[in-house]
TIMI-2910 file (N, C-alpha, C, CB; in pm, 1 decimal, decimal comma, always signed):
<rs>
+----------+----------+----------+----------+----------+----------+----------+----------+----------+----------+----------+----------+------+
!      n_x !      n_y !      n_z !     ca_x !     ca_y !     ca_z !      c_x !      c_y !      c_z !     cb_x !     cb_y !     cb_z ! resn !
+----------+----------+----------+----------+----------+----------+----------+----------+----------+----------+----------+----------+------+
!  +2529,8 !  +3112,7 !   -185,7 !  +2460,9 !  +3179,8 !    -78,6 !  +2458,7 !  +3088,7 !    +43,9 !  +2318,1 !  +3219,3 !   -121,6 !  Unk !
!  +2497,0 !  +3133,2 !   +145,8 !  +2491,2 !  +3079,8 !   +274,1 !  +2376,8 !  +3068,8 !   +369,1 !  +2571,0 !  +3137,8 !   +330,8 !  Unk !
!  +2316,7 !  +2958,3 !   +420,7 !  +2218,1 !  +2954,0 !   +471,2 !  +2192,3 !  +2957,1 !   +591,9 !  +2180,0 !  +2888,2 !   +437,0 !  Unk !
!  +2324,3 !  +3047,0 !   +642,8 !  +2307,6 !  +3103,2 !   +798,0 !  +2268,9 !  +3275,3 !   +758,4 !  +2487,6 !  +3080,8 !   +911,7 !  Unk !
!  +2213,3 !  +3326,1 !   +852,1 !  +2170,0 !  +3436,9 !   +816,1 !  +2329,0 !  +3556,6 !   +855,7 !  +2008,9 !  +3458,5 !   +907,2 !  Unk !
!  +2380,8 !  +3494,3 !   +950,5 !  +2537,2 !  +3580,2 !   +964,7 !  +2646,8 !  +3514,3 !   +932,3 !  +2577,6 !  +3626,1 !  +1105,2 !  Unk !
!  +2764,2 !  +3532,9 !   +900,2 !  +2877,5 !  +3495,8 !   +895,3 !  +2974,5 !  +3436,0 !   +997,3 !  +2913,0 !  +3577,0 !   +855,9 !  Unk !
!  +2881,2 !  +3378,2 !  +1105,6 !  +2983,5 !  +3355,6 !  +1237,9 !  +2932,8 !  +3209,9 !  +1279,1 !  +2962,2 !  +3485,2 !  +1384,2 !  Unk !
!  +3022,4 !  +3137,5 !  +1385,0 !  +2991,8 !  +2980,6 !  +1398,4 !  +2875,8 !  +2991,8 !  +1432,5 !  +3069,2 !  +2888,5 !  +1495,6 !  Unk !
!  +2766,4 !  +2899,6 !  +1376,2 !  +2626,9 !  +2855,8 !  +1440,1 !  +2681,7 !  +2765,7 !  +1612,1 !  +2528,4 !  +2719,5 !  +1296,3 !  Unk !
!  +2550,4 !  +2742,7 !  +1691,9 !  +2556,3 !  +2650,0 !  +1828,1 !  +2486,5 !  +2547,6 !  +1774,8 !  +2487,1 !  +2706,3 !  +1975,5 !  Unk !
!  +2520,7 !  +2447,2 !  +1784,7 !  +2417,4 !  +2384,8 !  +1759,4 !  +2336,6 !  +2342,5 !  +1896,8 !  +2458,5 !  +2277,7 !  +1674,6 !  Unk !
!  +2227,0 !  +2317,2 !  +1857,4 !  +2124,7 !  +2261,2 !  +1941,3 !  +1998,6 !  +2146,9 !  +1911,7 !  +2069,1 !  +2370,6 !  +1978,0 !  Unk !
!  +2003,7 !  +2024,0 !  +1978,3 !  +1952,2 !  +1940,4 !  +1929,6 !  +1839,9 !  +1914,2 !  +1984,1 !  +2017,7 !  +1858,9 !  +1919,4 !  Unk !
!  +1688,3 !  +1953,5 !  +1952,0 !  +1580,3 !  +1945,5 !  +2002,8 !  +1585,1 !  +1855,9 !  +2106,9 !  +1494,8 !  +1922,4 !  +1918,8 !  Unk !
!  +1540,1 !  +1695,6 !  +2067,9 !  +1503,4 !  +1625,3 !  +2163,0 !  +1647,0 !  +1619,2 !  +2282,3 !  +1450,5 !  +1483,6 !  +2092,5 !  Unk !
!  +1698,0 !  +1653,5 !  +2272,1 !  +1810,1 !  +1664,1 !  +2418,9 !  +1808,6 !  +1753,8 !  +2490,2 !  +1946,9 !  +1669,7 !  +2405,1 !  Unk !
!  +1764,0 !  +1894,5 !  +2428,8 !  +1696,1 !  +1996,4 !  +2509,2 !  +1605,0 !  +1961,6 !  +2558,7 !  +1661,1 !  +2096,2 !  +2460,1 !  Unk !
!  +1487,9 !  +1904,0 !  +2526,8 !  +1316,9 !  +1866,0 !  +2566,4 !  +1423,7 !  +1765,5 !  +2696,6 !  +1167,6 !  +1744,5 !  +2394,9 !  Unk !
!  +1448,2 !  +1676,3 !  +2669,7 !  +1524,8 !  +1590,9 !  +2809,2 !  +1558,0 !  +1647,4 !  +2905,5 !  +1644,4 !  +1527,8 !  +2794,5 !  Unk !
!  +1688,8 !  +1732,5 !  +2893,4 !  +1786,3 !  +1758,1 !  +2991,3 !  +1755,4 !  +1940,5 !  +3010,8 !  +1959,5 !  +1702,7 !  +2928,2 !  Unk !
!  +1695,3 !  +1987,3 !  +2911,9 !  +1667,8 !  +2199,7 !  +2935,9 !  +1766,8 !  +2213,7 !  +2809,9 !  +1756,7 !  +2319,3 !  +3142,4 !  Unk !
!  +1718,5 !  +2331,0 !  +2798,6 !  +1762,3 !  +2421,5 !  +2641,9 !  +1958,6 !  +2466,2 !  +2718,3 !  +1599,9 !  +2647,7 !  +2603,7 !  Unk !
!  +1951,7 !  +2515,8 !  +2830,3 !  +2122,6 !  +2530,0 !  +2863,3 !  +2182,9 !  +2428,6 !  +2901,9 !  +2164,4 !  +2619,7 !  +2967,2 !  Unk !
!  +2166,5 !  +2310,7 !  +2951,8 !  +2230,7 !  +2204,4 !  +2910,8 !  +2261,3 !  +2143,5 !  +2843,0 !  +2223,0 !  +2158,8 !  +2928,0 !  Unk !
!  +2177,1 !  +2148,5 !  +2745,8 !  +2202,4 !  +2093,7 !  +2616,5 !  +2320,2 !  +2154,2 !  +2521,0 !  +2077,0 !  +2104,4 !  +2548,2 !  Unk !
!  +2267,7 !  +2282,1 !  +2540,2 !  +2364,8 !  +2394,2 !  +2467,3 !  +2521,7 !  +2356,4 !  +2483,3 !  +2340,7 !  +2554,0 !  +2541,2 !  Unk !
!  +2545,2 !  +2356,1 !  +2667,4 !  +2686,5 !  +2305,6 !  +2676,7 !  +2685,8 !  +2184,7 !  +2666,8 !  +2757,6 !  +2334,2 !  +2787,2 !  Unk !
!  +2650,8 !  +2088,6 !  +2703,3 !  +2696,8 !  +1952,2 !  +2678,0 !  +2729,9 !  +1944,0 !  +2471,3 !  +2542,0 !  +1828,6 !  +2751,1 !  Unk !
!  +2643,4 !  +1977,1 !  +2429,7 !  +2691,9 !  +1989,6 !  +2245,7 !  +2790,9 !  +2040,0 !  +2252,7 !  +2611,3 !  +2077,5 !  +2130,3 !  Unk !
!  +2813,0 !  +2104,5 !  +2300,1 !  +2961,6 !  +2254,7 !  +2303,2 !  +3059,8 !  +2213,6 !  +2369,8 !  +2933,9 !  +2418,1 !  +2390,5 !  Unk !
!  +3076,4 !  +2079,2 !  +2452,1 !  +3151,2 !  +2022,2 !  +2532,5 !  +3190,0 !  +1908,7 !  +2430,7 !  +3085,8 !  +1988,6 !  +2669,8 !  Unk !
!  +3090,0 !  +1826,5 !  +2407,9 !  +3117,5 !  +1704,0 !  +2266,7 !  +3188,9 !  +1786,4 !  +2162,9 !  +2952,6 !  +1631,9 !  +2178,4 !  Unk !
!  +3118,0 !  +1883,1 !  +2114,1 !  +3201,3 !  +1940,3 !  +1976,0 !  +3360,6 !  +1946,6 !  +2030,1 !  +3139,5 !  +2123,8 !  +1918,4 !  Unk !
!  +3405,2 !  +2039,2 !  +2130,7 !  +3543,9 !  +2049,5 !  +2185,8 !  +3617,0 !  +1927,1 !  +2167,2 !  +3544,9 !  +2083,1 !  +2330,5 !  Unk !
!  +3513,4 !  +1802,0 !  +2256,6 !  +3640,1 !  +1700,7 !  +2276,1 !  +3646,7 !  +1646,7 !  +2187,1 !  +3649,8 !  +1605,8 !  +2371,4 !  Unk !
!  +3581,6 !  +1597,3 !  +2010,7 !  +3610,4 !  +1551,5 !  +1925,9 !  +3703,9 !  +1612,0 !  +1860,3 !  +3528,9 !  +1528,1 !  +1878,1 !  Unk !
!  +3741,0 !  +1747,9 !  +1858,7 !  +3836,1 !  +1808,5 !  +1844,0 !  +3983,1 !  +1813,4 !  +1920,2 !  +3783,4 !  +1894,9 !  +1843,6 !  Unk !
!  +3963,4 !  +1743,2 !  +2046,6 !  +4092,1 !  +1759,6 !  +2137,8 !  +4189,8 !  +1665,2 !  +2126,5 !  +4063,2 !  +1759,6 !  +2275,9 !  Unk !
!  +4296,9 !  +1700,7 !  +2157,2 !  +4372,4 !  +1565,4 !  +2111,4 !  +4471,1 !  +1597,0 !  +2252,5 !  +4464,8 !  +1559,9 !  +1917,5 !  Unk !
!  +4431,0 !  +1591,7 !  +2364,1 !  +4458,1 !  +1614,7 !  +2499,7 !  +4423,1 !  +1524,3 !  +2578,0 !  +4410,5 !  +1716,7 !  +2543,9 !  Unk !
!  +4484,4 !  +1392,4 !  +2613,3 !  +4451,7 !  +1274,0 !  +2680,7 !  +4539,6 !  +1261,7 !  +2756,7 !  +4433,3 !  +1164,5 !  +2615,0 !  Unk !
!  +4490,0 !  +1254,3 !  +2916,3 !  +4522,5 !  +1183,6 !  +3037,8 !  +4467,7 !  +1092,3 !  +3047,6 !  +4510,0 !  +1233,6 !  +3141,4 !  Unk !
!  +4564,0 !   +960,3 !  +3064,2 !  +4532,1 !   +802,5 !  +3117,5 !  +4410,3 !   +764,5 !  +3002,3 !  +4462,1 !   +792,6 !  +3315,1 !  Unk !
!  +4412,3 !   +839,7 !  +2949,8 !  +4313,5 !   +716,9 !  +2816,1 !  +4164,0 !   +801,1 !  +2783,7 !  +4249,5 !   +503,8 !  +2913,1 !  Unk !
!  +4161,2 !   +964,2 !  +2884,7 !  +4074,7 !  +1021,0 !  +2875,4 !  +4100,5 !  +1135,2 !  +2823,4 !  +4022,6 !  +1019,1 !  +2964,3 !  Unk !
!  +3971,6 !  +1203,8 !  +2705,8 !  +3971,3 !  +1317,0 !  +2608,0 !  +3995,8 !  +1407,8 !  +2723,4 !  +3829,9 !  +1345,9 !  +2506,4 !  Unk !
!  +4065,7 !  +1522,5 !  +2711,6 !  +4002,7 !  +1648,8 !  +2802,3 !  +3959,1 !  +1767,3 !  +2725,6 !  +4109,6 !  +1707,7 !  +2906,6 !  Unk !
!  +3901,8 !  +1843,5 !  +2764,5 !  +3919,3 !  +1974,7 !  +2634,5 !  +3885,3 !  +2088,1 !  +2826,3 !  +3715,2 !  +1981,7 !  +2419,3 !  Unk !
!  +3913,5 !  +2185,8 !  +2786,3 !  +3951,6 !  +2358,6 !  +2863,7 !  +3923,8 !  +2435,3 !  +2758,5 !  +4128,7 !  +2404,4 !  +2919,5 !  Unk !
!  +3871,8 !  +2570,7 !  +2872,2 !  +3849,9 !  +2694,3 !  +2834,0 !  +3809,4 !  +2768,6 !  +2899,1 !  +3795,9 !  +2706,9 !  +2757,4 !  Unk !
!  +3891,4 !  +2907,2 !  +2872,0 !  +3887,9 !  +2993,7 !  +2991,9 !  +3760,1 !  +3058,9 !  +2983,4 !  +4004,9 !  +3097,1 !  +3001,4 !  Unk !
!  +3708,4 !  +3143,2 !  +3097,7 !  +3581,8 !  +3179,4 !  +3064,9 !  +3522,3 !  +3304,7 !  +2994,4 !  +3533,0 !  +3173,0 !  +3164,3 !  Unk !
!  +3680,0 !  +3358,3 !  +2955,9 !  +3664,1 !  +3452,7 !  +2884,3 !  +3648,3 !  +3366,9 !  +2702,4 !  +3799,6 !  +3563,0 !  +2925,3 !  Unk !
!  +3699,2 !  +3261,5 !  +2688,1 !  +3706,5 !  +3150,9 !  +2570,9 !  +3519,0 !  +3108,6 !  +2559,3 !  +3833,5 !  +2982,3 !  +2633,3 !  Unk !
!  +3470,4 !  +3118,2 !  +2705,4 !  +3331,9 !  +3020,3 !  +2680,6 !  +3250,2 !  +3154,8 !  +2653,9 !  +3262,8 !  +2901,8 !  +2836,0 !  Unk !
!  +3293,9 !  +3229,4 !  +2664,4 !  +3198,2 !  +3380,6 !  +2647,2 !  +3211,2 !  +3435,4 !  +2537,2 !  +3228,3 !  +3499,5 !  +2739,0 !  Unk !
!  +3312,2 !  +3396,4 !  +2456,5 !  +3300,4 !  +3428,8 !  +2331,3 !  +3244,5 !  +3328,8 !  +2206,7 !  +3420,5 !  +3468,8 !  +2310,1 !  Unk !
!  +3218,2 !  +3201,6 !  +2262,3 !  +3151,7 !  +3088,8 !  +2202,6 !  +3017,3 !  +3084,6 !  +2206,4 !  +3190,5 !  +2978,8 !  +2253,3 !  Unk !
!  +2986,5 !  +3131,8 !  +2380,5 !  +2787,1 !  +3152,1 !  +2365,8 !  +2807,3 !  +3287,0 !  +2450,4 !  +2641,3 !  +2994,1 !  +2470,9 !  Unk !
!  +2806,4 !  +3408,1 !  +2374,1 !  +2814,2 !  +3532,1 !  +2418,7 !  +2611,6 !  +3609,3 !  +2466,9 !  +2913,4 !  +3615,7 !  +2268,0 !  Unk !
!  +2562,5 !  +3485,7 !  +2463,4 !  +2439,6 !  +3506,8 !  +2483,7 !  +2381,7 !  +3504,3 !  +2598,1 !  +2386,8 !  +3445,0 !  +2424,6 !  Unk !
!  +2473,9 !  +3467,0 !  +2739,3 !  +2486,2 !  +3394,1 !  +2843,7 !  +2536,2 !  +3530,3 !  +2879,2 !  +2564,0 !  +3251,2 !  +2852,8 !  Unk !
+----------+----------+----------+----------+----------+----------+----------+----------+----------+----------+----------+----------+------+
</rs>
């Protein structure tokens, strides 16, 4: 049994970085880290990660 209540990616969100920075910053900046640990897209020694905004609307379709 799965302990998300739906079948689709959770966001994560990390309390005390919301309380810091606001609940939608936080949201993307996690959602920005998750991307670039995943990216393997480097200019001059830097991660990049993209997405179109039809891509970011289907990630937090809550927006």
């Amino acid at each position: 049994m799965s302990k998300l209540l739906f079948q689709e990616n959770p966001v994560m969100i990390i309390p005390s970085l919301a309380v810091k920075i606001g609940l939608n910053e936080a949201v993307i900046l996690q959602q920005t880290h998750f991307w670039l640990t995943l990216s393997k897209h480097v200019i001059k020694g830097n991660r990049w990660v993209y997405n179109t905004y039809s891509d970011w609307q289907k990630q937090l379709p809550f927006w």
